[in-house]
ZASE-267107 format. One record per residue (C-alpha): residue number from 1; residue in one letter; x, y, z. Coordinates in steps of 0.02 Angstrom, whole numbers, plus 50000, padded with zeros to 5 digits. Example, Ala and Ser with C-alpha at 12.3 -4.5 7.8 and 13.67 -1.06 7.14 Angstrom:
BEGIN
 vodo lodo    px    py    pz
    1    a 50615 49775 50390
    2    s 50684 49947 50357
END
This chain:
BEGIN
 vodo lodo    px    py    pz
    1    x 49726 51550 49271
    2    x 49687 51561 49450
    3    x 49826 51603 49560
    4    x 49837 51485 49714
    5    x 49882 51581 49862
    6    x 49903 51556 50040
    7    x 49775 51644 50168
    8    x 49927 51775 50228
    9    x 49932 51801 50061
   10    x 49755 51820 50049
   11    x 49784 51952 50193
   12    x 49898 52060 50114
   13    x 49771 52038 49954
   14    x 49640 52112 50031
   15    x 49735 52258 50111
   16    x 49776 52292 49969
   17    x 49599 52403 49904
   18    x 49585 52593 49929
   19    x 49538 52616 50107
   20    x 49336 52587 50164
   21    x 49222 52582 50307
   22    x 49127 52434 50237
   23    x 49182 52241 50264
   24    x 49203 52168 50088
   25    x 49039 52077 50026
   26    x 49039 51878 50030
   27    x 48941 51769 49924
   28    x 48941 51583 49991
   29    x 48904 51492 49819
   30    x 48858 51294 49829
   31    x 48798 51157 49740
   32    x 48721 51022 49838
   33    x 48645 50845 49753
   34    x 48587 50770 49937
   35    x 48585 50911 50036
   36    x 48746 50913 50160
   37    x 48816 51037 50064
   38    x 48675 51145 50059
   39    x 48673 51133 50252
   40    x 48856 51177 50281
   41    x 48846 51321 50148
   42    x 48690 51387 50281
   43    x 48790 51364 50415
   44    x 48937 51495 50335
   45    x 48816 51611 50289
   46    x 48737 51607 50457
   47    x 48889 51633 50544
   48    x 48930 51807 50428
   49    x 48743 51861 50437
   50    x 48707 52028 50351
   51    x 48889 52012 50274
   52    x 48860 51865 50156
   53    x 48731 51808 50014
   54    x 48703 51616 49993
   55    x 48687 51588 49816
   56    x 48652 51390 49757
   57    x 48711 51315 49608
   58    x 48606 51255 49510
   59    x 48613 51116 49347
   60    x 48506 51186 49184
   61    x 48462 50995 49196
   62    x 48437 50930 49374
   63    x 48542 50760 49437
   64    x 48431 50623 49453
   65    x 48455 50466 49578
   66    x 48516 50379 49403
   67    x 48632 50500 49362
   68    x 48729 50485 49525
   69    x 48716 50288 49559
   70    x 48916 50260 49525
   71    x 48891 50144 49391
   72    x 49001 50163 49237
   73    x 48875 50239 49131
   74    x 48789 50359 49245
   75    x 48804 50529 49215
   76    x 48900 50601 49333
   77    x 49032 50444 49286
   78    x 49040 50506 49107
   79    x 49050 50706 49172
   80    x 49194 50645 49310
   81    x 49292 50562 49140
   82    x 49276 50707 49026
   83    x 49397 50848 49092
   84    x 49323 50960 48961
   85    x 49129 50946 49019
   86    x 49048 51096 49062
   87    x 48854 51043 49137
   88    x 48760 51203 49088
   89    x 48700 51319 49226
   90    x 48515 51363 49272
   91    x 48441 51506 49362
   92    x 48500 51655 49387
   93    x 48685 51686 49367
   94    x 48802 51748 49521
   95    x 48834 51936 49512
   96    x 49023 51918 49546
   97    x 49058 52094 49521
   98    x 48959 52131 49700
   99    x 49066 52029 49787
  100    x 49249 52016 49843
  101    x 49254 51848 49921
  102    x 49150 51702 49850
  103    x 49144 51516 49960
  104    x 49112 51400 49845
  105    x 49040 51238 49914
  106    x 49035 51035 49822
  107    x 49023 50872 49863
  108    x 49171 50750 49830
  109    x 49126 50637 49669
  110    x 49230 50521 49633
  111    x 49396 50600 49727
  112    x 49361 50762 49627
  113    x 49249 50909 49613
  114    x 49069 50897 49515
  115    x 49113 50973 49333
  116    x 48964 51110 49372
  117    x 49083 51189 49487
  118    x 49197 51227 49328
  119    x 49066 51306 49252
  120    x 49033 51399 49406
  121    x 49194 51469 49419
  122    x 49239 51496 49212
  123    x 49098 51609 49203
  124    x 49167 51721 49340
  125    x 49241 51874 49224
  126    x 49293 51979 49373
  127    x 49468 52026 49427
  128    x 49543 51995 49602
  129    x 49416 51876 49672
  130    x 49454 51771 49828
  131    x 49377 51594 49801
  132    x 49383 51494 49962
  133    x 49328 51320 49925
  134    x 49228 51191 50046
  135    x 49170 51020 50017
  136    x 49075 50869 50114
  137    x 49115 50708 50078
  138    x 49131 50526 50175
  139    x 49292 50524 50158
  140    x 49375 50613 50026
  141    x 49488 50751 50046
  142    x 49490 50926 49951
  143    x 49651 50920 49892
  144    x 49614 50828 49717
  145    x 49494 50943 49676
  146    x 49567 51107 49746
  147    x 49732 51052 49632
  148    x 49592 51042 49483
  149    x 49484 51199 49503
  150    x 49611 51297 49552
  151    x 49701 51270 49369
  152    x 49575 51317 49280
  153    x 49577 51471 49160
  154    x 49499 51583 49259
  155    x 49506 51747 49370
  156    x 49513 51772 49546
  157    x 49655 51697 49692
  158    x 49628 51541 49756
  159    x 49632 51504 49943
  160    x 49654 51337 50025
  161    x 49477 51279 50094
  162    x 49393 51138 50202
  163    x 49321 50962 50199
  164    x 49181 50910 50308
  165    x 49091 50770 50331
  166    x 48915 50730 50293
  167    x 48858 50779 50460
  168    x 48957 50924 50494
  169    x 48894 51018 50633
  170    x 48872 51204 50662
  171    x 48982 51199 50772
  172    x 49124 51161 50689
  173    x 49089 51257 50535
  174    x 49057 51423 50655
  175    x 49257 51346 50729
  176    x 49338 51359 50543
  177    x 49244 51528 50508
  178    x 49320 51612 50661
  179    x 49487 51578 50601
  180    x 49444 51624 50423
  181    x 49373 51791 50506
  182    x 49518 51797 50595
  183    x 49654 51779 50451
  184    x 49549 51925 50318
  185    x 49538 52090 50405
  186    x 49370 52146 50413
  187    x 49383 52311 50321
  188    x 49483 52379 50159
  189    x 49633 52466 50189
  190    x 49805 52538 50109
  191    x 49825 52539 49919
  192    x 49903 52441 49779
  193    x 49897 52290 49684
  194    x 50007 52147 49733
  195    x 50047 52003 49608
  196    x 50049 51833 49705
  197    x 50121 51682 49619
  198    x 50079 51485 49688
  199    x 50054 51433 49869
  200    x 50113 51494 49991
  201    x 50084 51666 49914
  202    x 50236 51738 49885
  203    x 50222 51897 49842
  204    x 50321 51969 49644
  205    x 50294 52112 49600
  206    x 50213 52274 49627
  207    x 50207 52267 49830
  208    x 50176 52427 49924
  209    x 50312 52465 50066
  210    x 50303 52366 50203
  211    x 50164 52247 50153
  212    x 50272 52102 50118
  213    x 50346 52129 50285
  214    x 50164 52148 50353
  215    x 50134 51964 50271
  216    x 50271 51872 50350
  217    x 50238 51917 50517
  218    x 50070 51879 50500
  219    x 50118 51697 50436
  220    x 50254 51701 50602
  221    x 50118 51744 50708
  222    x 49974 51629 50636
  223    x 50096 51482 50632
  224    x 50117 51509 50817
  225    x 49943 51524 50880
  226    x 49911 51365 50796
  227    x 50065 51252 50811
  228    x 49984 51144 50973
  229    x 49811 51147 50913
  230    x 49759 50948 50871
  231    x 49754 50902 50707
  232    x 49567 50891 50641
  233    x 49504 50718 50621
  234    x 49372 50768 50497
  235    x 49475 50830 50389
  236    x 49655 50740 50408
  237    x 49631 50566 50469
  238    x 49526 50446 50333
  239    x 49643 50314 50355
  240    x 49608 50130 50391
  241    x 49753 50130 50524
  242    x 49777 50215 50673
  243    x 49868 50411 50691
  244    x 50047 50381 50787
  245    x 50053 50518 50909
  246    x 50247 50505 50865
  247    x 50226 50584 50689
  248    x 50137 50740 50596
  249    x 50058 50713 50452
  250    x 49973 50859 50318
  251    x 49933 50822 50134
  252    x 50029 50884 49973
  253    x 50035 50884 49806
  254    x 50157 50852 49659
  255    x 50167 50837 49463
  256    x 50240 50685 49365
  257    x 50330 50718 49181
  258    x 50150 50707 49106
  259    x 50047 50822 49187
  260    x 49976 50709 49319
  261    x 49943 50792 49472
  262    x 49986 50649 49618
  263    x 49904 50668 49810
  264    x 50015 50619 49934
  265    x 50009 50617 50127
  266    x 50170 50662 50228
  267    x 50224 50588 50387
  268    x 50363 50665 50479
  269    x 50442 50645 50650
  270    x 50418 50769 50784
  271    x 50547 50831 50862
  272    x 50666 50813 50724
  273    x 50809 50940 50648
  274    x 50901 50937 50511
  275    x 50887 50858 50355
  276    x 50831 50671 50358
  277    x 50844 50519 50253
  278    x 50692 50504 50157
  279    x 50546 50369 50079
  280    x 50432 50365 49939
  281    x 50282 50225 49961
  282    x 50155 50174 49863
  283    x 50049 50014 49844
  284    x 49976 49877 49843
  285    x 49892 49876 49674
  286    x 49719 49940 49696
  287    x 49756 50006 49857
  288    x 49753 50184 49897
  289    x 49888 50273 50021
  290    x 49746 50282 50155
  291    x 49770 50087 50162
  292    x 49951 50006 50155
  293    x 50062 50138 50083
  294    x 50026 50252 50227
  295    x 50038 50123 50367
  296    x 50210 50074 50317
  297    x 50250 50288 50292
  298    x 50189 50332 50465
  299    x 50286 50170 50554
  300    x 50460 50250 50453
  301    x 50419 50415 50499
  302    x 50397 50373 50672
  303    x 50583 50274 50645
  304    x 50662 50451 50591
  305    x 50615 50462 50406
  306    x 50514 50615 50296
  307    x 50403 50489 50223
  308    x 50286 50505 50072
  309    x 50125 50375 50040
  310    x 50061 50417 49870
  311    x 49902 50383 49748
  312    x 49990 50325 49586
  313    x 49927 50407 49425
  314    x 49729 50377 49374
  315    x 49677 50302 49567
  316    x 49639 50389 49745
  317    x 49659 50583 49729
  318    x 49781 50585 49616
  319    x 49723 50644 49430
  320    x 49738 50552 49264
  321    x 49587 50518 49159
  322    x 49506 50386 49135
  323    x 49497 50313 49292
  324    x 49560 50152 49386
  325    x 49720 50131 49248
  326    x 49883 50064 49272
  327    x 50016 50107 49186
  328    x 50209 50009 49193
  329    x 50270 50172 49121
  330    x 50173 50303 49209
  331    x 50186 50212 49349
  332    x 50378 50184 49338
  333    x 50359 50379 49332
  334    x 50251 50402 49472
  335    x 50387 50338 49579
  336    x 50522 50462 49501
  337    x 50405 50607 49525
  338    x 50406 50562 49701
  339    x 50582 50588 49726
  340    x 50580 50746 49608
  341    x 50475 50815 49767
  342    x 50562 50755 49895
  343    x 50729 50783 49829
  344    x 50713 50985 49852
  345    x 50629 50990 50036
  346    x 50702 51087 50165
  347    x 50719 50944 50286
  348    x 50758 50806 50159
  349    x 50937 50747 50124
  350    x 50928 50707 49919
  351    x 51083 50611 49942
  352    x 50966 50477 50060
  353    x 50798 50441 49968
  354    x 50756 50270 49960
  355    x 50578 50210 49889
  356    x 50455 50040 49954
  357    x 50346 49970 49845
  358    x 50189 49848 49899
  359    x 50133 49706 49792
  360    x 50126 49775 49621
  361    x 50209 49930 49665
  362    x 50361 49829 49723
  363    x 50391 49758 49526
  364    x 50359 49970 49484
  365    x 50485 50002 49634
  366    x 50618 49905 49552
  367    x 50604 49973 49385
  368    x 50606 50151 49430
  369    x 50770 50086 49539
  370    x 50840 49998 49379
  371    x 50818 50189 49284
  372    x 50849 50357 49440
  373    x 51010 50359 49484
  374    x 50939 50464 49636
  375    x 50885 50309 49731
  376    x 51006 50251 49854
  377    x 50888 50104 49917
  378    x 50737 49996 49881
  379    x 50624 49886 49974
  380    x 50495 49797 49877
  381    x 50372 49705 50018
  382    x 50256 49545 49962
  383    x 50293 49603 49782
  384    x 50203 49560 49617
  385    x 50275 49562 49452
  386    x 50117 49653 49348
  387    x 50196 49610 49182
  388    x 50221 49428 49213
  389    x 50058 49421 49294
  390    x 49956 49499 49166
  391    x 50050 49415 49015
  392    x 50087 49238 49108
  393    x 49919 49221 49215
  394    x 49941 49153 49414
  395    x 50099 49029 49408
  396    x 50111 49055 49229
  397    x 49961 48957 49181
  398    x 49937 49066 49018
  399    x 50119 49060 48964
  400    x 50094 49035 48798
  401    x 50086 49129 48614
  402    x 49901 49074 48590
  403    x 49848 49121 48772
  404    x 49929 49319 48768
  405    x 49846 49330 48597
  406    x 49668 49246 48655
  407    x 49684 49394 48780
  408    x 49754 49532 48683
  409    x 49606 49471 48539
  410    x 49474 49488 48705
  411    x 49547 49660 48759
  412    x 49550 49734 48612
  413    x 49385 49684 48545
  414    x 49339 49796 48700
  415    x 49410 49947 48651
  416    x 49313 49949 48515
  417    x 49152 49915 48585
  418    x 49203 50067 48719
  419    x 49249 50179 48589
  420    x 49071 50149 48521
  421    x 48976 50176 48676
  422    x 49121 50319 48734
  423    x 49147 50253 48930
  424    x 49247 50113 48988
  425    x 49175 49961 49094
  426    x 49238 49895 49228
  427    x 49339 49727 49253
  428    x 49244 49666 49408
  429    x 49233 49689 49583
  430    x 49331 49561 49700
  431    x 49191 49465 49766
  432    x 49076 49500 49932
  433    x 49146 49400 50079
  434    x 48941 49288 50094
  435    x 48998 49241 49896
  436    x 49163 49149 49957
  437    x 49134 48958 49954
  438    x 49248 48830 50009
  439    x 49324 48804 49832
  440    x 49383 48992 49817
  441    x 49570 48994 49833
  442    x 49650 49045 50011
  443    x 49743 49186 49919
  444    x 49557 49265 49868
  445    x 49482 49263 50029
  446    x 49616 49335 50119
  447    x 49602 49476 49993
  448    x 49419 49485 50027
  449    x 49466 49482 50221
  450    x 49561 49627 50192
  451    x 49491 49759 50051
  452    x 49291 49706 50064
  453    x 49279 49720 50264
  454    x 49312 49861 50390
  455    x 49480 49778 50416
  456    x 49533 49872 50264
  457    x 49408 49952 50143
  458    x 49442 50118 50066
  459    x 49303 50203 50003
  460    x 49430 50267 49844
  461    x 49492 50112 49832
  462    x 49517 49987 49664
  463    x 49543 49848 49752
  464    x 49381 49891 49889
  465    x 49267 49945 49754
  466    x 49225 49912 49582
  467    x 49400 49850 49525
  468    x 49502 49897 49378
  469    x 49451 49977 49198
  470    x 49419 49824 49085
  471    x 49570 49876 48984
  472    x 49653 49997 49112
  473    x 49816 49864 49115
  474    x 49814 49775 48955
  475    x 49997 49882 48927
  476    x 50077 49753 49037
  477    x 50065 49611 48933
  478    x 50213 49654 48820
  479    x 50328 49785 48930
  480    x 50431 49690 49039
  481    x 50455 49795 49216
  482    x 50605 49681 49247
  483    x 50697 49675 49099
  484    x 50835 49773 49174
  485    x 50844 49745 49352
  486    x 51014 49650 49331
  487    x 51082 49818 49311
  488    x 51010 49902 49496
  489    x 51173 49949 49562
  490    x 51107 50026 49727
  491    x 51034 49915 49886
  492    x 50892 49826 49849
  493    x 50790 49729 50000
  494    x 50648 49604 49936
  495    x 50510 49554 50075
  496    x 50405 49432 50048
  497    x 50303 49287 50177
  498    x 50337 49124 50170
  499    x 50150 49063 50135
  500    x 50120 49195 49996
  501    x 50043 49096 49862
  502    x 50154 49252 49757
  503    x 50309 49206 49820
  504    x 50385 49154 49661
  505    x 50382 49324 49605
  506    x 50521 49403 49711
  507    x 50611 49226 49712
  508    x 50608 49234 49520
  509    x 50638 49421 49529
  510    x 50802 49402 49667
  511    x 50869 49274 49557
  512    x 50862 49407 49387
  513    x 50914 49526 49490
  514    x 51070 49468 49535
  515    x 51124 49362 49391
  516    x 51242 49430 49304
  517    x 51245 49598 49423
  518    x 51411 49659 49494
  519    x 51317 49755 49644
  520    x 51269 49574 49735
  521    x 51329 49630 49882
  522    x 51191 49751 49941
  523    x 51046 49633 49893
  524    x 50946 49528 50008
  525    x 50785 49420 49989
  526    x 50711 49409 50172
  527    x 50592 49299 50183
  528    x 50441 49307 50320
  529    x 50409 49148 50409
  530    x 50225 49083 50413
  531    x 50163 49247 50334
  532    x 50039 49228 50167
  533    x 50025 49376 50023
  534    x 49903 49511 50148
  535    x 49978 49471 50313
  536    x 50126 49616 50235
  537    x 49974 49724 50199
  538    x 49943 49766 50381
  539    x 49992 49645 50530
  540    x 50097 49771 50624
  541    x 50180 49616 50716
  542    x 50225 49519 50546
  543    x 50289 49666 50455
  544    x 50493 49660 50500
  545    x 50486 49864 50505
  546    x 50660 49829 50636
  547    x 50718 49760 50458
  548    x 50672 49903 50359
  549    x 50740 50033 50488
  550    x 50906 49933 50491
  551    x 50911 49929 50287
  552    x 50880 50091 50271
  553    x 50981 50155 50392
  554    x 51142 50066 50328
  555    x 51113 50128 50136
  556    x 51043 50303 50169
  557    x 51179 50356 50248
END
């Protein structure tokens, strides 16, 4: 496997070779469908001139328009939902063993890397080979698909790369060069072979004397020069709120109980010391963190909080195949795996993590309170319960034995026919805001208001996009999220507007909770006046956040 590696680690890496008047040869390998990737992976080799080689990676079987129109069955759909596909190569293959440092350049598709670039880098056979990865996108970040690549059973260390957008200049690529330039030495020097493990590169075994030392004051020095430089709003800021000037924010990375990698972004305060009281967020369903989760993680952080907005399992950039699934389990778990990470930060007190979960995350939110012991508090905001929904209908309309099985008859009669075919379809869009009529419910066009306009679309998003796998939730219909909730002995506070035509939910869900409970007394039900289902999504002014602070401040203490 790759080893992931931070760039000082990368430094001592490369000072590592026998000593030699020559810089070390760079290859700057791409693979471009459009063309912005091509002209960013120009734009590096210009900037190294005689130093570099621009190699272009090529399919034995070019992408068509077709094959990359998004549509379930299009090929670069089916090659996204098959971890194991390997496109074939064409032309002539990349001489790794002339080179010491190889870029290697993709577009984002689909939150992830195209599955050419894992052919790319499986067929590299040479030892001790820095990869440096770059990708454009319109929005995406790398982080899904560094986490991916750089997993892979392969050779060579694995340094953190770049996003740009579309329209990246030269400009700013020439900006991110100089400060790779100035991170790797330009020649070869000292001797031995150092053993890294994952980021940031710490350094195991075999060292020669003094280069670990040599390392860390590099990493002193870099983080330095650097600390008051603005953060870069190509490649950090895709979010559908504003930044708060109050709080620093910088992706990461974590792994549930089965395998799943999960994106997150991080929001802490400036200024603070010590270790803080902590949240996990996540939600609405169909929503990615760039929407709700990370507008309600950046207000907490800015309150005094670490604070976590995550892509649950199978959605955003977090992994999971197939796509666009929900899962009450692996969802439940998504939550837990949240806390696993934030549990064993520096600056985190594990005795103070609480979790908030938005509209269908709020029912997962309570069930991962009901089962880790490790949460001390819970908000659930505008909250749906997914299993009632999906097995009940809106206001239990399909509560009955012959309506779950008309729908478990439907969904299954699906699986079969996607078996056959060997993709899955999708469930349907939410519709475009000219399709809305004056019979549409009030509850669907404010969730047209919000996910299908700039107010809040996400180009990763379920709810923005296509909408859920056709079977991607059909789990829900017979495993209760609730069934235990009666048992939550930590504080629980339940949000939800007045208007909400899915108000019953938490009322219903208050009134289980506490029947029956001995914990009553650190359980409230705060209900929003005049506020329907999306106003909790994003009116800053509607939100109670004074509420949350004062919640969280009494039970994370």
């Amino acid at each position: 496997m790759k080893k992931t590696i931070g760039i000082a680690a990368a430094l001592v890496f490369l000072l590592a070779w026998a000593a030699c008047a020559a810089p070390p040869r760079i290859a700057v390998a791409y693979f471009s469908a459009t063309g912005n990737t091509k002209q960013v992976a120009k734009f590096i080799a210009k900037t190294y001139g005689a130093q570099a080689d621009l190699y272009e990676i090529r399919a034995a079987v070019p992408y068509t328009e077709a094959d990359l129109d998004h549509s379930p069955d299009c090929r670069s759909m089916k090659e996204k939902n098959d971890p194991a596909s390997r496109p074939k190569l064409g032309g002539e293959p990349l001489d790794f063993g002339k080179y010491e440092v190889v870029f290697v350049g993709f577009p984002i598709w689909y939150g992830l890397a195209p599955r050419i670039i894992c052919t790319f880098l499986e067929s590299c056979k040479k030892p001790e080979v820095i990869f440096i990865p770059f990708c454009t996108s319109g929005g995406g970040g790398i982080e899904a698909a560094e986490a991916e690549l750089s997993a892979l059973d392969t050779r060579g260390y694995w340094v953190p790369g770049k996003r740009f957008a579309a329209n990246a200049s030269e400009d700013e690529v020439s900006e991110w060069i100089q400060r790779v330039k100035e991170n790797i030495p330009p020649k070869k020097i000292v001797t031995g072979t150092p053993v890294f493990t994952e980021w940031p590169g710490k350094i195991v075994t075999d060292v020669p004397q003094g280069l670990k030392e040599l390392a860390q004051e590099w990493d002193k020095r870099s983080k330095e020069k650097y600390k008051d430089l603005p953060p870069d709003p190509i490649y950090d800021w895709d979010k559908t709120f504003d930044r708060d000037s109050r709080v620093n924010h910088s992706k990461i990375s974590f792994v549930n109980r089965y395998g799943i990698t999960l994106i997150a972004d991080l929001y802490e305060p400036k200024n603070a010391s010590g270790r803080l009281p902590s949240l996990a967020v996540c939600g609405p369903f169909g929503a990615v963190k760039e929407q709700v989760s990370g507008r309600y993680a950046q207000e907490m952080a800015a309150r005094g909080f670490v604070a976590i907005a995550f892509d649950p399992s199978y959605t955003g950039e977090s992994g999971g195949y197939p796509r666009n699934v929900a899962s009450p389990d692996i969802n439940t778990e998504d939550f837990q795996a949240a806390v696993d990470w934030l549990s064993v930060q520096d600056n985190v007190d594990p005795e103070r993590i609480g979790i908030i979960g938005i509209c269908g995350w709020g029912g997962m939110a309570l069930n991962a309170a009901a089962l880790d012991t490790r949460i001390k508090a819970t908000v659930t905001s505008t909250m749906y319960d997914m299993s009632r929904q999906i097995a009940n209908g809106y206001n239990d309309a399909e509560d009955s034995e012959e309506a779950r099985y008309a729908k478990k008859e439907a969904l299954n009669k699906l699986r079969t026919e996607d078996f056959k075919k060997g993709s899955y379809g999708s469930a349907g869009p939410l519709p475009k805001p000219e399709e809305l009529d004056e019979d549409t419910p009030q509850f669907l066009k404010d969730y047209v208001a919000y996910y299908k306009t700039p107010l809040g679309y996400h180009e990763r998003s379920v709810g923005s996009n296509q909408g859920w796998n056709e079977i991607g939730c059909m789990s829900f219909l017979n495993q209760p999220l609730l069934k235990y909730s009666n048992e939550i002995r930590s504080a629980v506070l339940m949000i939800h507007g007045e208007k909400a035509h899915s108000l019953f939910f938490s009322r219903d869900a208050f009134h289980n909770m506490i029947n029956g409970n001995k914990y009553t007394g650190n359980k409230r039900l705060l209900i929003v006046p005049g506020a329907v289902h999306t106003d909790l999504y994003y009116k800053m002014d509607v939100i109670p956040f004074d509420r949350l602070e004062e919640f969280f401040r009494k039970y994370l203490k």
